[in-house]
Kinemage of the C-alpha trace (Angstrom):
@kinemage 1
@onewidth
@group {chain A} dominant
@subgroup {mainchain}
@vectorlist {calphas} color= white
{ca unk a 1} P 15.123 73.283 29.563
{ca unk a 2} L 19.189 72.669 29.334
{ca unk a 3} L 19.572 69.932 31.821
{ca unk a 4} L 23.343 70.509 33.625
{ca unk a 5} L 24.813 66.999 34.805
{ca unk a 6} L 26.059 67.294 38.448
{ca unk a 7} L 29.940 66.365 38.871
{ca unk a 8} L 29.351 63.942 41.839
{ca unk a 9} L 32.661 62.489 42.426
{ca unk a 10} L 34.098 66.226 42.716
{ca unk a 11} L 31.411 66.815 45.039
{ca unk a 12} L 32.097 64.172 46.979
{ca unk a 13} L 36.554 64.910 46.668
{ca unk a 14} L 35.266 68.528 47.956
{ca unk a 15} L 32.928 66.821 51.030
{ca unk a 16} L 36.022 64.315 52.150
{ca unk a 17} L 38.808 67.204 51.744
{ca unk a 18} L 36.522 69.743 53.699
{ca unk a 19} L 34.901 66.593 55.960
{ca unk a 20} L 31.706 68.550 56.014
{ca unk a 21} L 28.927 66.714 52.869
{ca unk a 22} L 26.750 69.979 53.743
{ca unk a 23} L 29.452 72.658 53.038
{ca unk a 24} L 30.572 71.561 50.211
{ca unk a 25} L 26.945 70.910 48.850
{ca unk a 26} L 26.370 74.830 50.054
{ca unk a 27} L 29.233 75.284 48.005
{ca unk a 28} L 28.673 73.560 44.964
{ca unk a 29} L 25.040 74.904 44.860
{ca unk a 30} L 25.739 78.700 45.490
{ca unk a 31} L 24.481 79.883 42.062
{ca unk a 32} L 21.539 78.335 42.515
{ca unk a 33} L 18.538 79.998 44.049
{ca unk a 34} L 17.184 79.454 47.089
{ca unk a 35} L 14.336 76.420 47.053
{ca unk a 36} L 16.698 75.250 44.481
{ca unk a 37} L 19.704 75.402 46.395
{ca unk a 38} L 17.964 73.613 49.586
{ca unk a 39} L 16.560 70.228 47.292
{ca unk a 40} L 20.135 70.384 46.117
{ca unk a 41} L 21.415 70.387 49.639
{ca unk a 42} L 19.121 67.663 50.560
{ca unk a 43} L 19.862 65.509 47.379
{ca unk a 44} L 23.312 65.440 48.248
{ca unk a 45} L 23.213 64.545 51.575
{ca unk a 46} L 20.789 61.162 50.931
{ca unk a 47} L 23.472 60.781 48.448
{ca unk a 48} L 26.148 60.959 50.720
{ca unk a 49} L 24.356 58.887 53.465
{ca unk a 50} L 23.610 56.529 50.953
{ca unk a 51} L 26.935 55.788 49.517
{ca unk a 52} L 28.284 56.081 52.783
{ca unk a 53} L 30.891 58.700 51.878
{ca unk a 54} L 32.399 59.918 55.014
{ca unk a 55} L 32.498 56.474 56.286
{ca unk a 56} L 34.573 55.192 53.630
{ca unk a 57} L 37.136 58.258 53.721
{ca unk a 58} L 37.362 57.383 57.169
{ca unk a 59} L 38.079 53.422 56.704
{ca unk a 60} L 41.219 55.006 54.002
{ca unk a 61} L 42.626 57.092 56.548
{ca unk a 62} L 42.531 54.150 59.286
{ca unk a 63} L 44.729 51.044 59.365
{ca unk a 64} L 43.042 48.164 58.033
{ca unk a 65} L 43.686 45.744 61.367
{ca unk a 66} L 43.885 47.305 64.720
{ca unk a 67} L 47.070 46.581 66.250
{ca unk a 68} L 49.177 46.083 63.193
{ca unk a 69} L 52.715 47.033 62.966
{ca unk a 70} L 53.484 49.460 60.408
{ca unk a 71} L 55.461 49.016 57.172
{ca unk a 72} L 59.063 49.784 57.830
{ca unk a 73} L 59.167 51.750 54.342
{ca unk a 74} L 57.040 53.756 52.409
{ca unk a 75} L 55.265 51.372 49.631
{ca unk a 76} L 55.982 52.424 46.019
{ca unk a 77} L 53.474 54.412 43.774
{ca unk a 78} L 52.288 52.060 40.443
{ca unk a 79} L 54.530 54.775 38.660
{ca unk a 80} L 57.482 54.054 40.915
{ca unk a 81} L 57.163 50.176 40.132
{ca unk a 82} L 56.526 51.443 36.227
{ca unk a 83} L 59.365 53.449 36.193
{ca unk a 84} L 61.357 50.717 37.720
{ca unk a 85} L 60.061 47.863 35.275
{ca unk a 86} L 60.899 49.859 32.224
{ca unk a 87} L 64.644 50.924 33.535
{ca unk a 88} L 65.333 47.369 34.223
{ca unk a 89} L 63.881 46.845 30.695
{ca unk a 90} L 65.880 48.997 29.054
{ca unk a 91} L 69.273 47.485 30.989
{ca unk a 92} L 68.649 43.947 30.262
{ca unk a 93} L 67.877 44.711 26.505
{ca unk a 94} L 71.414 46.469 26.267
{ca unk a 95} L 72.998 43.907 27.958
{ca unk a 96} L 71.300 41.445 25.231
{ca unk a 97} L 72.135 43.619 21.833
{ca unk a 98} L 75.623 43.919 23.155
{ca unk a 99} L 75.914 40.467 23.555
{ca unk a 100} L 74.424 39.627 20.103
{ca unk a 101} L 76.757 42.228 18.331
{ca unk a 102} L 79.931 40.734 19.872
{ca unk a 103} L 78.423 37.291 18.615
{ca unk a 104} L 77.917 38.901 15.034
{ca unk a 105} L 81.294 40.353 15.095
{ca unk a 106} L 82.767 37.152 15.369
{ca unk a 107} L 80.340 35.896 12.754
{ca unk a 108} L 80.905 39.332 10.628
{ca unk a 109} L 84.819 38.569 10.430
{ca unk a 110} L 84.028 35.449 8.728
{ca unk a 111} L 81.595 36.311 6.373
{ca unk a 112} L 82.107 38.089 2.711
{ca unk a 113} L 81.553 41.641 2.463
{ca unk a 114} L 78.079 41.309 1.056
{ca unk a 115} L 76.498 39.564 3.689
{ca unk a 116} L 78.322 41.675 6.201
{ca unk a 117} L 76.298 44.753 4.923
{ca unk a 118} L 73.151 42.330 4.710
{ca unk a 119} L 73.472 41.469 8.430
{ca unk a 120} L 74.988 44.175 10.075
{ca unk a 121} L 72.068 46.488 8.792
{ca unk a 122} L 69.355 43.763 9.968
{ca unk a 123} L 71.382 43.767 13.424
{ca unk a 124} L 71.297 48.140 12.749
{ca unk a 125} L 67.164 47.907 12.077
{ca unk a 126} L 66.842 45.786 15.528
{ca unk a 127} L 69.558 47.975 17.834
{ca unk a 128} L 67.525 51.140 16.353
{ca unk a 129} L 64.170 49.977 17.435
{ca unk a 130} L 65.359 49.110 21.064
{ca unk a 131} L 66.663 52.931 21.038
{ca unk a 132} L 63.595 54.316 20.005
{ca unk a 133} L 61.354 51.931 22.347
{ca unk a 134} L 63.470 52.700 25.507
{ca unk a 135} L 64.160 56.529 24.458
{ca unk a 136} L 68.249 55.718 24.789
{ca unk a 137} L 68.780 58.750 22.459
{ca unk a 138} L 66.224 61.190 24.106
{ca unk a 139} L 67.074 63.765 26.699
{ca unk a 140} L 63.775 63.922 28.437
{ca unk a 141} L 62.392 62.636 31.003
{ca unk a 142} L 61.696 58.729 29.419
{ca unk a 143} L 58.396 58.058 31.175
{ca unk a 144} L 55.886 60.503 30.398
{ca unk a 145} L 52.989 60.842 33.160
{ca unk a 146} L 49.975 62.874 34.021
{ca unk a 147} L 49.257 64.619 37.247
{ca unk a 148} L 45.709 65.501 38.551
{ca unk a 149} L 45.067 67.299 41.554
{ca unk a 150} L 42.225 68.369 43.256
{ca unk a 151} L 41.862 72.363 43.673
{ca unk a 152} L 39.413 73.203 46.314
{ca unk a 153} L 40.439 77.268 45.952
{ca unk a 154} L 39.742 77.242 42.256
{ca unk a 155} L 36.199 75.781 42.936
{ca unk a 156} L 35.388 79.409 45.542
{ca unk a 157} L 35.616 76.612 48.294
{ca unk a 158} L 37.519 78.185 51.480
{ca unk a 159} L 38.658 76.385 54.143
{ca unk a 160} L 38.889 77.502 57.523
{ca unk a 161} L 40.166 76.473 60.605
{ca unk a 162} L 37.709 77.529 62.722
């Protein structure tokens, strides 16, 4: 018998989005057949008792302390604060290899020819690292990401308002 593993935490995304544990187990179960379809049912609802998902989607959606005052700004998303970390980053490292190649300039102009080309393409090797690290010389957006979203209508899930 080819034993199908059940996608519980989409079943439980599809419960909290649709607030209803028994429609979206109706849902999820649809191809099954009937007696099959009603132990399903049932199995997800002790689940959902059990793990106390509605209560906990709940408890997100309400403040934390009754009475509290609200933020006066929106908090920042971990890939807001990432962004910001690796912008600042990339600024401060700038500032620092522009500082050390107006110190080896002043060194360069004082050194003979050979050891110019010795240092300069050490300082060159270092400069061209940072640029690569921080993508300075791409066009694209410099901090990649991935997006996933939840799609109820792909999943033959409708919701109504009724």
């Amino acid at each position: 018998m080819n034993r199908v593993e059940i996608d519980w935490p989409g079943i439980r995304a599809a419960a909290i989005a649709l607030n209803s544990v028994r429609l979206a187990a109706i849902k999820a179960s649809q191809n099954l057949p009937a007696d099959e379809q009603r132990r399903f049912v049932e199995r997800v609802n002790k689940r959902a008792y059990r793990e106390r998902w509605m209560d906990k989607a709940r408890a997100m959606s309400q403040p934390k302390i009754a009475g509290a005052l609200p933020l006066s700004k929106n908090v920042q998303t971990g890939s807001d604060v990432l962004s910001q970390i690796l912008a600042e980053d990339s600024r401060e490292t700038r500032i620092d290899l522009s500082a050390a190649a107006r110190k080896a300039a002043g060194t360069f102009a004082k050194m003979p020819g050979s050891k110019v080309i010795k240092h300069a393409q050490a300082h060159r090797h270092v400069t061209r690292s940072a640029s690569v690290l921080h993508g300075w010389d791409d066009k694209r957006n410099p901090v990649p990401f991935s997006l996933n979203v939840l799609n109820i209508g792909a999943c033959g899930i409708e919701i109504s308002d009724s």
